[in-house]
LOBA-323470 format. One record per residue (C-alpha): residue number from 1; residue in one letter; x, z, y. Coordinates in steps of 0.5 Angstrom, whole numbers. Example, Ala and Ser with C-alpha at 12.3 -4.5 7.8 and 13.67 -1.06 7.14 Angstrom:
BEGIN
nr 1	rest a	px 25	pz 16	py -9
nr 2	rest s	px 27	pz 14	py -2
//
This chain:
BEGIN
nr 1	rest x	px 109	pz -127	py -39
nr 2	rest x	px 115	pz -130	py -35
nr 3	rest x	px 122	pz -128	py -37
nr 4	rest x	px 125	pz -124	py -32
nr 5	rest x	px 133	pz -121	py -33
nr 6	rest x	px 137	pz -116	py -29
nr 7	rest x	px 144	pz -116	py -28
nr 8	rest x	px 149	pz -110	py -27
nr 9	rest x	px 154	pz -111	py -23
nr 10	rest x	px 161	pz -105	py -24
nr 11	rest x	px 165	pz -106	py -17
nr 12	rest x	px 170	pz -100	py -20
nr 13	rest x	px 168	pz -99	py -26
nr 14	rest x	px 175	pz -97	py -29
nr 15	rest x	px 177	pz -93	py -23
nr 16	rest x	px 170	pz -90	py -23
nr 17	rest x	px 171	pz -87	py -29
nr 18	rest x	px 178	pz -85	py -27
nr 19	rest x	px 175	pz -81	py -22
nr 20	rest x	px 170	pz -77	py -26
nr 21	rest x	px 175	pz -75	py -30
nr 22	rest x	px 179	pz -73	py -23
nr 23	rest x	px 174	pz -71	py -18
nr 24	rest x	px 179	pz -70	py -12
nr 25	rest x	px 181	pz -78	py -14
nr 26	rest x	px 174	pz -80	py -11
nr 27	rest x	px 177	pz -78	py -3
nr 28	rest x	px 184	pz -82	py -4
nr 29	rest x	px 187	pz -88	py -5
nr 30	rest x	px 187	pz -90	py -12
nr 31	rest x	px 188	pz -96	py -16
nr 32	rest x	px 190	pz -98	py -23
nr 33	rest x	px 196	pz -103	py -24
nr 34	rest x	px 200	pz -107	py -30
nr 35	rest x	px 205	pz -112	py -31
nr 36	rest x	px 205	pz -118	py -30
nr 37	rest x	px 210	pz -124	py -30
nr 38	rest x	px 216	pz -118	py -28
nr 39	rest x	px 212	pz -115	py -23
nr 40	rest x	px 207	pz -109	py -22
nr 41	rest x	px 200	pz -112	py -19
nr 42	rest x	px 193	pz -109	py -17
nr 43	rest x	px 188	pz -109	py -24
nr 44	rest x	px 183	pz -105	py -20
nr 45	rest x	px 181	pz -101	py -14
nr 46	rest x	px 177	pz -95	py -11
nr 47	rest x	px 171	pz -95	py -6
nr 48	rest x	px 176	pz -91	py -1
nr 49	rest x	px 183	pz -97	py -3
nr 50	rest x	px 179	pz -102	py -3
nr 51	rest x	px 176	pz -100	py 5
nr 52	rest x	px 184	pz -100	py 7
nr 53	rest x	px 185	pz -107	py 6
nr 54	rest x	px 187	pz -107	py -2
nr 55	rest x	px 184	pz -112	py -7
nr 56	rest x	px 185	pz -114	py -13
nr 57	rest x	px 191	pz -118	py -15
nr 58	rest x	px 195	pz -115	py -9
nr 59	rest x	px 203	pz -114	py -11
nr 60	rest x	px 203	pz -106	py -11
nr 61	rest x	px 209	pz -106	py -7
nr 62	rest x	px 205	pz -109	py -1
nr 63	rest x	px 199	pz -104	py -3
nr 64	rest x	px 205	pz -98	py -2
nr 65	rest x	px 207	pz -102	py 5
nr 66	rest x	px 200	pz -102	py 8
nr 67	rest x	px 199	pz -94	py 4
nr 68	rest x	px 204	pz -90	py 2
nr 69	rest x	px 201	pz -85	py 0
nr 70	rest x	px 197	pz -90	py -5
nr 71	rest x	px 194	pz -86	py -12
nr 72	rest x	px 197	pz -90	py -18
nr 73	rest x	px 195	pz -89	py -25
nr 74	rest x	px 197	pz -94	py -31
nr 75	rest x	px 192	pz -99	py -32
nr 76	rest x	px 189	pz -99	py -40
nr 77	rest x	px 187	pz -105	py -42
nr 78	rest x	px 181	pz -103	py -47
nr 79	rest x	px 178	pz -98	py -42
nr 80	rest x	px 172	pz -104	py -38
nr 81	rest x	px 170	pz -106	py -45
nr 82	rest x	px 168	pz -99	py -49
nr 83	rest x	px 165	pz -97	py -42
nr 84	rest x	px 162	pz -103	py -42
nr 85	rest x	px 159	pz -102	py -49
nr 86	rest x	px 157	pz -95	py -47
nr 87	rest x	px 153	pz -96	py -41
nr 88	rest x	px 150	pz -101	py -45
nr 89	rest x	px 148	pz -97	py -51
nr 90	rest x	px 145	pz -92	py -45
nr 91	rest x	px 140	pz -97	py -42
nr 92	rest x	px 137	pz -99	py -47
nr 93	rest x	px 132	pz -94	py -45
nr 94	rest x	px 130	pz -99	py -40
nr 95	rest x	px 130	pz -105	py -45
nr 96	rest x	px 131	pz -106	py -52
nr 97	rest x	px 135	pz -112	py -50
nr 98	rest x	px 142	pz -111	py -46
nr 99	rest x	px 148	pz -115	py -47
nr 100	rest x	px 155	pz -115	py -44
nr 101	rest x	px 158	pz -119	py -38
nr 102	rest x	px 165	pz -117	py -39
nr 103	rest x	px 169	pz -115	py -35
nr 104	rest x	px 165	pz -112	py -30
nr 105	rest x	px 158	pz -113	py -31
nr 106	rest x	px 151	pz -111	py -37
nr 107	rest x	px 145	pz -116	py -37
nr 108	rest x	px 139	pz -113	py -39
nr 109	rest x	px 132	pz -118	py -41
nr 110	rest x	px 127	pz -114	py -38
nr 111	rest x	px 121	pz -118	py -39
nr 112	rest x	px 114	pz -113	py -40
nr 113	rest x	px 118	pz -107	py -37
nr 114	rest x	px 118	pz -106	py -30
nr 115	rest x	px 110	pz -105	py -30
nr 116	rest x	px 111	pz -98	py -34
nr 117	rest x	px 116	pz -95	py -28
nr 118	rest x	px 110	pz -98	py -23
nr 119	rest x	px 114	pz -105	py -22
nr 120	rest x	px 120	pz -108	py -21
nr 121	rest x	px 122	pz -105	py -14
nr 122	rest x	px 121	pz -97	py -17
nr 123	rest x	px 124	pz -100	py -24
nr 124	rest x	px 131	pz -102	py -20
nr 125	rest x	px 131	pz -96	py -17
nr 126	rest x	px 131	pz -92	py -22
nr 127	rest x	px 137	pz -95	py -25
nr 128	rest x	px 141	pz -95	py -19
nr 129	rest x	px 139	pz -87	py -19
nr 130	rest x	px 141	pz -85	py -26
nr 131	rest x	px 147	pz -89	py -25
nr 132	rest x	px 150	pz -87	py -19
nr 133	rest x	px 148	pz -81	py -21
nr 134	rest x	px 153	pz -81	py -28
nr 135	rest x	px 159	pz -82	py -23
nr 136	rest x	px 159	pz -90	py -22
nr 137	rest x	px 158	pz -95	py -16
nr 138	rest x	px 153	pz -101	py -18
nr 139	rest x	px 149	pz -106	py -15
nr 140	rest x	px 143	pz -109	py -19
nr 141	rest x	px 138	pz -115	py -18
nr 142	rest x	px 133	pz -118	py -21
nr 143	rest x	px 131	pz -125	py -22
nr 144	rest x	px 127	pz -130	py -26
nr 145	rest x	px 134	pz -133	py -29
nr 146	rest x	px 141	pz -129	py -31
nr 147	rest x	px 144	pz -134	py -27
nr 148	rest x	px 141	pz -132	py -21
nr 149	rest x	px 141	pz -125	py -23
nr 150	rest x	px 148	pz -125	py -23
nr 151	rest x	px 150	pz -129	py -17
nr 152	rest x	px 145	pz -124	py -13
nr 153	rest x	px 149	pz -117	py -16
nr 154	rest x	px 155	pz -120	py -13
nr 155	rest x	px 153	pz -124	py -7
nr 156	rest x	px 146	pz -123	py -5
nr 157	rest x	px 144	pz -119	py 1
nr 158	rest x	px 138	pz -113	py 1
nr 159	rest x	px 132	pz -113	py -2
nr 160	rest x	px 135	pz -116	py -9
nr 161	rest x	px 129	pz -118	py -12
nr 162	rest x	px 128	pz -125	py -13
nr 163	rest x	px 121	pz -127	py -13
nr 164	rest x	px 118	pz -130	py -19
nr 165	rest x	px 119	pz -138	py -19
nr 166	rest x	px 123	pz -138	py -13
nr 167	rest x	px 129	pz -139	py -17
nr 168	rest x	px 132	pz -145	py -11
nr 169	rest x	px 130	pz -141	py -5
nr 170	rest x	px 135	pz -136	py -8
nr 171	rest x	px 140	pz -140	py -9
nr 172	rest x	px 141	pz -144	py -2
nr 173	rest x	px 145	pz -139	py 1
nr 174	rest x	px 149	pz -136	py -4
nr 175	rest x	px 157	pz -138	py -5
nr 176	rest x	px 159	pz -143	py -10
nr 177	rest x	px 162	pz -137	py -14
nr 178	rest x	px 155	pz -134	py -16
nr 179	rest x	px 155	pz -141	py -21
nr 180	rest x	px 160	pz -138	py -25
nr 181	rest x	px 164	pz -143	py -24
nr 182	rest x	px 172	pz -144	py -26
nr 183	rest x	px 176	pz -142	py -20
nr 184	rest x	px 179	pz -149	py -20
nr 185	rest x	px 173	pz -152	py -18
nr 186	rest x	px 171	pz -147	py -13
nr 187	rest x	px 177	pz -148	py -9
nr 188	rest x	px 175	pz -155	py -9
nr 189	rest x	px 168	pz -154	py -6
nr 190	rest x	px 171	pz -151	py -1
nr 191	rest x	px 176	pz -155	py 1
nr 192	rest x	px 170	pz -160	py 1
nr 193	rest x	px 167	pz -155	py 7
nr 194	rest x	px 162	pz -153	py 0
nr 195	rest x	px 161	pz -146	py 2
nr 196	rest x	px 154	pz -145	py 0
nr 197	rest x	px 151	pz -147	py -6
nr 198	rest x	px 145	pz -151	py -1
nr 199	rest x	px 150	pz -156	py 2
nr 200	rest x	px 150	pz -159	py -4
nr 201	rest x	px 145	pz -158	py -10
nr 202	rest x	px 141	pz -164	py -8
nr 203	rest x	px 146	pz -168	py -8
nr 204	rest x	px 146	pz -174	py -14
nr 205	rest x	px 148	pz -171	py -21
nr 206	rest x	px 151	pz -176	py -23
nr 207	rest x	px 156	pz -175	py -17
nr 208	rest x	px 157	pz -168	py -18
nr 209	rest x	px 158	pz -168	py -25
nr 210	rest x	px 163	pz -175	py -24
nr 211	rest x	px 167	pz -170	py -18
nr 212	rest x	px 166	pz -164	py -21
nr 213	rest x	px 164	pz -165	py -29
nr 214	rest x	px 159	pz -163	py -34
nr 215	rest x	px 160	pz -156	py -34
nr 216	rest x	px 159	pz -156	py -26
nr 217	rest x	px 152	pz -159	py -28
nr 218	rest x	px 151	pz -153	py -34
nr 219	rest x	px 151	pz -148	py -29
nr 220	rest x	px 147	pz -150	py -24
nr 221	rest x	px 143	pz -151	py -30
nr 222	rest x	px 143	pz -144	py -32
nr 223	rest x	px 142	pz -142	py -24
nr 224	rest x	px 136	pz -146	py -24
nr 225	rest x	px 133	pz -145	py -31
nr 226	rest x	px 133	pz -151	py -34
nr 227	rest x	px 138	pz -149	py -39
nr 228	rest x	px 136	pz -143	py -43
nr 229	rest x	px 141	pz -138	py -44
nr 230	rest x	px 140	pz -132	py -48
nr 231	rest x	px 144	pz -125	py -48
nr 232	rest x	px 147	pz -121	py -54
nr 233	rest x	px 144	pz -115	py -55
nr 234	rest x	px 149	pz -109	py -56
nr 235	rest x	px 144	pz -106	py -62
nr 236	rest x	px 140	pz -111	py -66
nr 237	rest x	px 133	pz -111	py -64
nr 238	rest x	px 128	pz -109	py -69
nr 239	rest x	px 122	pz -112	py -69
nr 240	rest x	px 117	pz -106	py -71
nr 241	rest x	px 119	pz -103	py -64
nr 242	rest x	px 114	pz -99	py -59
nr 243	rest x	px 117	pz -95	py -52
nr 244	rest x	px 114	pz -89	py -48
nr 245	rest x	px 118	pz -89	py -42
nr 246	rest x	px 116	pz -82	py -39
nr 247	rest x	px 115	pz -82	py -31
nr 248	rest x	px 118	pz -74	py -32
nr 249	rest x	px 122	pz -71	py -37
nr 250	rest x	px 119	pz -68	py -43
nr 251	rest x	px 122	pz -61	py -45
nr 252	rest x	px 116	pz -59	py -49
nr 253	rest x	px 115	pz -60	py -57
nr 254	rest x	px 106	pz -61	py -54
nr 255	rest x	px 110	pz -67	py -51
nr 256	rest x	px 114	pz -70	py -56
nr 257	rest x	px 108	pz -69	py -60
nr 258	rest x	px 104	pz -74	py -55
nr 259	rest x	px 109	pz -78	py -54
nr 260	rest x	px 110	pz -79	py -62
nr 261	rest x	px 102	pz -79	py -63
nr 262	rest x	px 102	pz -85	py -58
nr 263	rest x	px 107	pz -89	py -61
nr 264	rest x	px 104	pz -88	py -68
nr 265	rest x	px 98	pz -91	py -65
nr 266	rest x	px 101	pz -97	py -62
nr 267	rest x	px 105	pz -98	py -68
nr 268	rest x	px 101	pz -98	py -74
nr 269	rest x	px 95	pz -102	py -70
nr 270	rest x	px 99	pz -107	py -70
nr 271	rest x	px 102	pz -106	py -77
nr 272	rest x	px 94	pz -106	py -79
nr 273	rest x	px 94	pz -113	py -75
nr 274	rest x	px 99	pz -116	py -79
nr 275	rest x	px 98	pz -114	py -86
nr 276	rest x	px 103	pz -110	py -86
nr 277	rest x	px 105	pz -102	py -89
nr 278	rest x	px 112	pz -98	py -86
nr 279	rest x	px 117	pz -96	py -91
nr 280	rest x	px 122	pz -93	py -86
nr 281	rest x	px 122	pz -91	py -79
nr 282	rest x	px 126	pz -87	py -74
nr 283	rest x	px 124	pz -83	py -68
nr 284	rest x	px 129	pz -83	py -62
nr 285	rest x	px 128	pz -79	py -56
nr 286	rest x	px 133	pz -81	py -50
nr 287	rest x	px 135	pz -75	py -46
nr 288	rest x	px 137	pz -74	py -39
nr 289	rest x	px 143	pz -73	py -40
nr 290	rest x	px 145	pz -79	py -44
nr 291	rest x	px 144	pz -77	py -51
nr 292	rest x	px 140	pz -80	py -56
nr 293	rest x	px 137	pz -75	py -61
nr 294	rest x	px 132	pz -78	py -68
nr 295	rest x	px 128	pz -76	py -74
nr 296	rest x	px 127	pz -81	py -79
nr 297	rest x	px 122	pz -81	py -85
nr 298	rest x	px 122	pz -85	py -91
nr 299	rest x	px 115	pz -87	py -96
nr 300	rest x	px 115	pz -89	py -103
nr 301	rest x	px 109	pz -94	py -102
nr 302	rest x	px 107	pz -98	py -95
nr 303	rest x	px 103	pz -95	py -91
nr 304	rest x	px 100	pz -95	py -84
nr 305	rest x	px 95	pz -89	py -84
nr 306	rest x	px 98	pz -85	py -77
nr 307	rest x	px 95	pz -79	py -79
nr 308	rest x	px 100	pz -79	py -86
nr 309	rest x	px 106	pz -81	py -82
nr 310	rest x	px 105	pz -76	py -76
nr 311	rest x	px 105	pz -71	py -81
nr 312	rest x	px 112	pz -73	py -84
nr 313	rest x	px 115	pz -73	py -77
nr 314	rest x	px 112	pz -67	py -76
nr 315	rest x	px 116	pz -63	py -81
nr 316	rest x	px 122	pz -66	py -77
nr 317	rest x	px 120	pz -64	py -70
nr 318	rest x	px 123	pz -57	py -69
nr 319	rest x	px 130	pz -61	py -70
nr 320	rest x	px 129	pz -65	py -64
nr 321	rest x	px 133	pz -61	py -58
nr 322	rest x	px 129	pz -64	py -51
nr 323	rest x	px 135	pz -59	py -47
nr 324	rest x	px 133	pz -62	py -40
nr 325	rest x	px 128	pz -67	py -41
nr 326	rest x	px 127	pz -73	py -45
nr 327	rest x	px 125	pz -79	py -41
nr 328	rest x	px 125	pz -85	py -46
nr 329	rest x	px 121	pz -84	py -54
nr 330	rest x	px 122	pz -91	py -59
nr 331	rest x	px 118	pz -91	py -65
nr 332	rest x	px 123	pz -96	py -70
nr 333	rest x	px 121	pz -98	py -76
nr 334	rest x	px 127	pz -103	py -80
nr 335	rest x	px 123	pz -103	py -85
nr 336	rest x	px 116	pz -105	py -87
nr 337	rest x	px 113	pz -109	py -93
nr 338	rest x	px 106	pz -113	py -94
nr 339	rest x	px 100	pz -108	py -95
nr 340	rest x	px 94	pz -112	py -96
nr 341	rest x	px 88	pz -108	py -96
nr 342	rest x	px 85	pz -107	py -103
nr 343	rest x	px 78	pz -107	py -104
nr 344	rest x	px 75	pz -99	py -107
nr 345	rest x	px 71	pz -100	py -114
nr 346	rest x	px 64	pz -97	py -113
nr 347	rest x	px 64	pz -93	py -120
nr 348	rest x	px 71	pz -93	py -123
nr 349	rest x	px 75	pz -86	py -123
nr 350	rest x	px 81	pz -85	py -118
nr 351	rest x	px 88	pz -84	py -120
nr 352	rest x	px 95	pz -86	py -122
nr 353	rest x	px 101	pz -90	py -119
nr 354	rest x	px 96	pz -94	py -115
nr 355	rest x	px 92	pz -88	py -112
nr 356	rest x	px 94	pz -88	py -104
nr 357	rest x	px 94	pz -80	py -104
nr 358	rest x	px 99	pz -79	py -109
nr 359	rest x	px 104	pz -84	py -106
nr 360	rest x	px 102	pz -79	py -99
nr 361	rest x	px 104	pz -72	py -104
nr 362	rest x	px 110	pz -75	py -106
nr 363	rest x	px 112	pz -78	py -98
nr 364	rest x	px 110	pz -70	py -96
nr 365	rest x	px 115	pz -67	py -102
nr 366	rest x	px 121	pz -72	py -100
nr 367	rest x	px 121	pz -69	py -93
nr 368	rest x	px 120	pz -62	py -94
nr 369	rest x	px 125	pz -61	py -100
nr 370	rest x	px 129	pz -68	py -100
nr 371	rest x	px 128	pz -74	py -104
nr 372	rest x	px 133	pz -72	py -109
nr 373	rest x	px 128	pz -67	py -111
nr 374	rest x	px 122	pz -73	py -114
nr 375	rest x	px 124	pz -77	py -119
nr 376	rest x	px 119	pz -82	py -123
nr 377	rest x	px 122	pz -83	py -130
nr 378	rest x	px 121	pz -90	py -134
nr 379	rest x	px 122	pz -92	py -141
nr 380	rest x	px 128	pz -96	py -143
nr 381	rest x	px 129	pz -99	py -150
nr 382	rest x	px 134	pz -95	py -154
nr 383	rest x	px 133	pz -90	py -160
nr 384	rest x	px 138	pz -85	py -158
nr 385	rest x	px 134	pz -79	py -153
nr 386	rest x	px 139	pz -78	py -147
nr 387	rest x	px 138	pz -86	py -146
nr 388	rest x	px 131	pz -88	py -148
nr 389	rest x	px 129	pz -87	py -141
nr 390	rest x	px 131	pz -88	py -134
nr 391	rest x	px 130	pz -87	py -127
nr 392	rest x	px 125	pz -91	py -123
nr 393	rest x	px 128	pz -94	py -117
nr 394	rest x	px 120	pz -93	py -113
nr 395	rest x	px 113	pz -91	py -114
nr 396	rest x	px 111	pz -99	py -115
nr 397	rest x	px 116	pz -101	py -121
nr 398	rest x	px 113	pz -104	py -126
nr 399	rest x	px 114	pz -104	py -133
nr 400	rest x	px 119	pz -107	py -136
nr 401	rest x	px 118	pz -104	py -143
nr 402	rest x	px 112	pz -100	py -147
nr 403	rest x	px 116	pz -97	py -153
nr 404	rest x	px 117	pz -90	py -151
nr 405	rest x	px 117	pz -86	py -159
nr 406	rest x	px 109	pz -85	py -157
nr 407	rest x	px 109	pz -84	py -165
nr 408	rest x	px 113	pz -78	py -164
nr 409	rest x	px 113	pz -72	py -160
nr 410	rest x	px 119	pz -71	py -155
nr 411	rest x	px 121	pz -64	py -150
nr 412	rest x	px 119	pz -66	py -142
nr 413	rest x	px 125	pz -63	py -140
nr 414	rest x	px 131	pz -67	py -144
nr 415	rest x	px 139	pz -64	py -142
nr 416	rest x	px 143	pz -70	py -141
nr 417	rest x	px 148	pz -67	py -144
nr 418	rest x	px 146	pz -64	py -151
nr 419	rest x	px 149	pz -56	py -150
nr 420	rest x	px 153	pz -54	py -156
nr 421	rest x	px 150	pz -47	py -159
nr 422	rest x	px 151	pz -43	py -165
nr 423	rest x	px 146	pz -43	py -170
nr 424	rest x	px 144	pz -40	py -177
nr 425	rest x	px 141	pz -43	py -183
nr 426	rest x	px 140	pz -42	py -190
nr 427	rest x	px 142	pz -49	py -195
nr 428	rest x	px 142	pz -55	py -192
nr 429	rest x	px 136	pz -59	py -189
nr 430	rest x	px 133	pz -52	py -187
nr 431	rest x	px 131	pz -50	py -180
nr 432	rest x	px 135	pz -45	py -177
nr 433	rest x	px 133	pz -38	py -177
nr 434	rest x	px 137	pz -36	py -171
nr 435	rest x	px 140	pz -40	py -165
nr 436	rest x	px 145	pz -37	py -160
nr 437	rest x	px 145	pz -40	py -152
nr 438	rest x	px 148	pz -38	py -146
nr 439	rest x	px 149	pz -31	py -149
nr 440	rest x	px 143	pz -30	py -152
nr 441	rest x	px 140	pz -30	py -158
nr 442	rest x	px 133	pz -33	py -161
nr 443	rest x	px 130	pz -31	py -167
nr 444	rest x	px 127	pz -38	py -170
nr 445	rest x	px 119	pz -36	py -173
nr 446	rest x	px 117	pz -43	py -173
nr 447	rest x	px 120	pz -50	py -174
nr 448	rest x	px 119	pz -57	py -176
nr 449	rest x	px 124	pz -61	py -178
nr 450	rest x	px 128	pz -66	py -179
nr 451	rest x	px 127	pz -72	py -175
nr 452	rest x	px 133	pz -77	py -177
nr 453	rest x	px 136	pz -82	py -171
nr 454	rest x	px 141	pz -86	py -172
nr 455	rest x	px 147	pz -87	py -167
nr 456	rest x	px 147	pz -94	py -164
nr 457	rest x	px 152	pz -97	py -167
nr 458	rest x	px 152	pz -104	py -163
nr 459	rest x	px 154	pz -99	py -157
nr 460	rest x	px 158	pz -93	py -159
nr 461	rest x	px 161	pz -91	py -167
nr 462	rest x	px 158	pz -84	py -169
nr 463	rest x	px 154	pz -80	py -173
nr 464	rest x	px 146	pz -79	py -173
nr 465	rest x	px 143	pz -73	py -171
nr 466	rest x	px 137	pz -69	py -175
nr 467	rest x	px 132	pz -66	py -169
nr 468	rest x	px 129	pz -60	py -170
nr 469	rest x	px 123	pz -57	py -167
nr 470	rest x	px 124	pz -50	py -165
nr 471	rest x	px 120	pz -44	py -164
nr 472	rest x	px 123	pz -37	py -162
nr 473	rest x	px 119	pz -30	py -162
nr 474	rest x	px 117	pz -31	py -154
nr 475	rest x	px 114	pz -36	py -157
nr 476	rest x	px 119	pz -41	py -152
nr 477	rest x	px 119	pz -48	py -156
nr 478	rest x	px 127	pz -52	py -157
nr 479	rest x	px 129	pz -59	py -158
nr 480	rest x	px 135	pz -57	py -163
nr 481	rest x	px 139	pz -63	py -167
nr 482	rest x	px 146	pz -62	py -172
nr 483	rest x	px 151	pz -68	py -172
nr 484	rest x	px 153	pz -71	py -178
nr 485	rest x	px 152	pz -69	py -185
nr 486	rest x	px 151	pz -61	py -187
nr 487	rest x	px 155	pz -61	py -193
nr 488	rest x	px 162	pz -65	py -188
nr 489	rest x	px 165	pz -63	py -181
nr 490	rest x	px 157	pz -61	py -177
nr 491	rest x	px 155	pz -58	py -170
nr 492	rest x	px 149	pz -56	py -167
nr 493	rest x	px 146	pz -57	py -160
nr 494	rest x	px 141	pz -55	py -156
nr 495	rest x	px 137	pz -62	py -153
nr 496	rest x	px 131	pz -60	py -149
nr 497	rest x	px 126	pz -55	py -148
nr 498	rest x	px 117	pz -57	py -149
nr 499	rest x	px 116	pz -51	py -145
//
């Protein structure tokens, strides 16, 4: 596949901008102007100014000497620079690659695209429609190299559409300014008698880098295709990405669920080709009105099965507000891991960790009720209950330590913070009879006890702890320890529950 690019050209992008805003600026002279050098100068002009005689670089008082009544607003010297990273951001429903090409200008690498509008004359169509329709005036064309591309925008004649391979035919009859070239080095040409670029690209190159430098030769390069130049996307690239271009806007969740189900086939196909599983993806859905709606989802182990992932989209589909029609869907998947396909034992029971079906349970429980709400828990080495476990960072840690007082029986729900309570107990080393919590009083029918743990000397001074297991008459079991010594300063909490 040959590379092809195009080139955005914004011959009043500021005032463009200024007249969306002013609509009745659109049918009047209007222009922008600054300072410079003590004297007030033309920025940038409108369509009607610009048919007037008015230019770029124009003292302003001449402007209102050949207009008087010329609309003139201040310049705003950041303004080209973000509406250039917007409309970038925006067309990158026609190519994932789109750069900008200050002041005026976005390229875009459109290499595999154009075929999905039905070719590169519908495809250039297509962008001139929705821009023109969002208020900006533009010229677009399309060749086999940025150079080219940039010089046909802005000096070519219609049709802009330069065929594959015709890089030098393209050239012959374009001006020297569509080289890029520094404007010292174009006035020469001209001096020269060099008003196309055919007059002198078959001159020796030795001469031409000798009279005009290494950097003529380098542009010529670029227009040419002998030199590679590359284009800074305005967003990273991702590369697990699939595009869905729709022919006509999608307004309906039957739709979107299409156009989700086809991604996802493209996508895990190719993650199955290489060996890989997804572990976080995100579904973007541009909108005709510019705007970018996406769900994400996220999984607890690598996985490629279409059916499971759908189903975690799908939980999020309704949040997706289609207003007018979407007319771009992009599956992203940022991050992925290996996933080697594990071979299924004949007799062996299924089960555990490494069973698939658990990591898809927990995957649908995290979308539907919140990430928050699942935990894994694994055993740390420490003798004091509240940190002799700790959180798991994933469903696939492995072990760092097996000791986790199996000899000893332990609550399922253990409080981070033990809860004081009020109890009554006879003599010392007794259980208590009776314990107060949270205003309610448990009579104890049953207890066990003392378990005897130590305070962990090397981390913090304190006094032991002396567990009691617990029954009340709802037959509700309790984990309940007195600090320090019964007979010296003591107090009771409440540490857990067995059921």
């Amino acid at each position: 596949m040959s590379a092809r690019f195009v080139s955005i050209w914004f011959p009043h992008l500021s005032t463009d901008w200024f007249s969306l805003r002013q609509p009745h600026l659109k049918k009047l002279p209007f222009v922008l102007r600054t300072s410079s050098h003590g004297r007030m100068v033309i920025t940038s002009t409108n369509v009607v100014a610009e048919q007037k005689g008015i230019s770029k670089g124009m003292p302003l008082a001449d402007a209102k000497a050949i207009i008087p009544e010329l609309e003139i607003i201040d310049d705003q010297s950041d303004l080209p620079l973000k509406l250039l990273n917007r409309l970038a951001e925006w067309c990158i429903r026609f190519t994932p690659i789109v750069g900008i090409d200050s002041p005026d200008g976005l390229l875009l690498d459109v290499s595999g695209c154009p075929h999905l509008w039905g070719g590169e004359e519908d495809y250039l169509a297509d962008i001139v429609k929705k821009l023109q329709n969002r208020g900006y005036d533009v010229r677009v064309a399309i060749a086999d190299t940025i150079g080219i591309a940039w010089g046909m925008a802005r000096f070519g004649k219609e049709p802009l559409i330069v065929e594959k391979e015709a890089n030098l035919e393209a050239l012959l009859f374009l001006p020297p300014e569509a080289l890029r070239l520094e404007s010292e080095t174009i006035d020469r040409l001209h001096k020269l008698g060099l008003h196309e670029i055919g007059q002198f690209i078959n001159m020796p190159r030795p001469s031409l880098r000798r009279r005009f430098g290494p950097q003529f030769i380098s542009q010529l390069d670029k227009a040419l295709g002998y030199q590679i130049e590359m284009i800074t996307p305005v967003q990273p690239i991702e590369p697990y990405q699939e595009r869905l271009p729709c022919i006509e806007s999608i307004a309906t969740l039957t739709g979107i669920e299409i156009a989700l189900k086809e991604l996802l086939k493209k996508l895990c196909l190719r993650l199955v080709q290489e060996q890989k599983g997804l572990r976080t993806a995100q579904f973007k859905c541009y909108r005709v009105d510019g705007k970018v709606e996406q769900i994400a989802i996220e999984t607890n182990s690598p996985s490629l099965s279409m059916e499971h992932l759908f189903k975690l989209f799908e939980i999020k589909l309704s949040s997706i507000e289609p207003d007018l029609g979407i007319e771009l869907f992009v599956l992203e998947a940022p991050k992925v891991e290996d996933h080697l396909p594990k071979q299924k034992k004949l007799w062996d029971a299924s089960g555990g960790l490494e069973d698939e079906r658990l990591a898809e349970l927990i995957d649908k429980l995290s979308v539907k009720f919140g990430k928050e709400c699942i935990n894994r828990y694994v055993p740390d080495e420490h003798y004091w209950p509240e940190r002799s476990f700790k959180p798991a960072s994933s469903l696939q840690e492995k072990l760092t330590t097996f000791f986790w007082c199996e000899d000893k029986l332990r609550p399922l729900q253990v409080l981070k913070d033990p809860e004081s309570i009020v109890v009554a107990a006879p003599i010392p080393d007794y259980p208590p009879m009776l314990f107060r919590y949270k205003g309610k009083v448990h009579k104890i029918i049953k207890a066990d006890g003392p378990e005897r743990i130590e305070q962990e000397w090397w981390i913090q001074q304190g006094q032991h702890r002396d567990y009691y297991h617990v029954e009340d008459e709802e037959g509700r079991r309790y984990w309940l320890f007195r600090l320090g010594h019964y007979d010296q300063t003591f107090q009771w909490f409440i540490h857990g529950f067995f059921s």
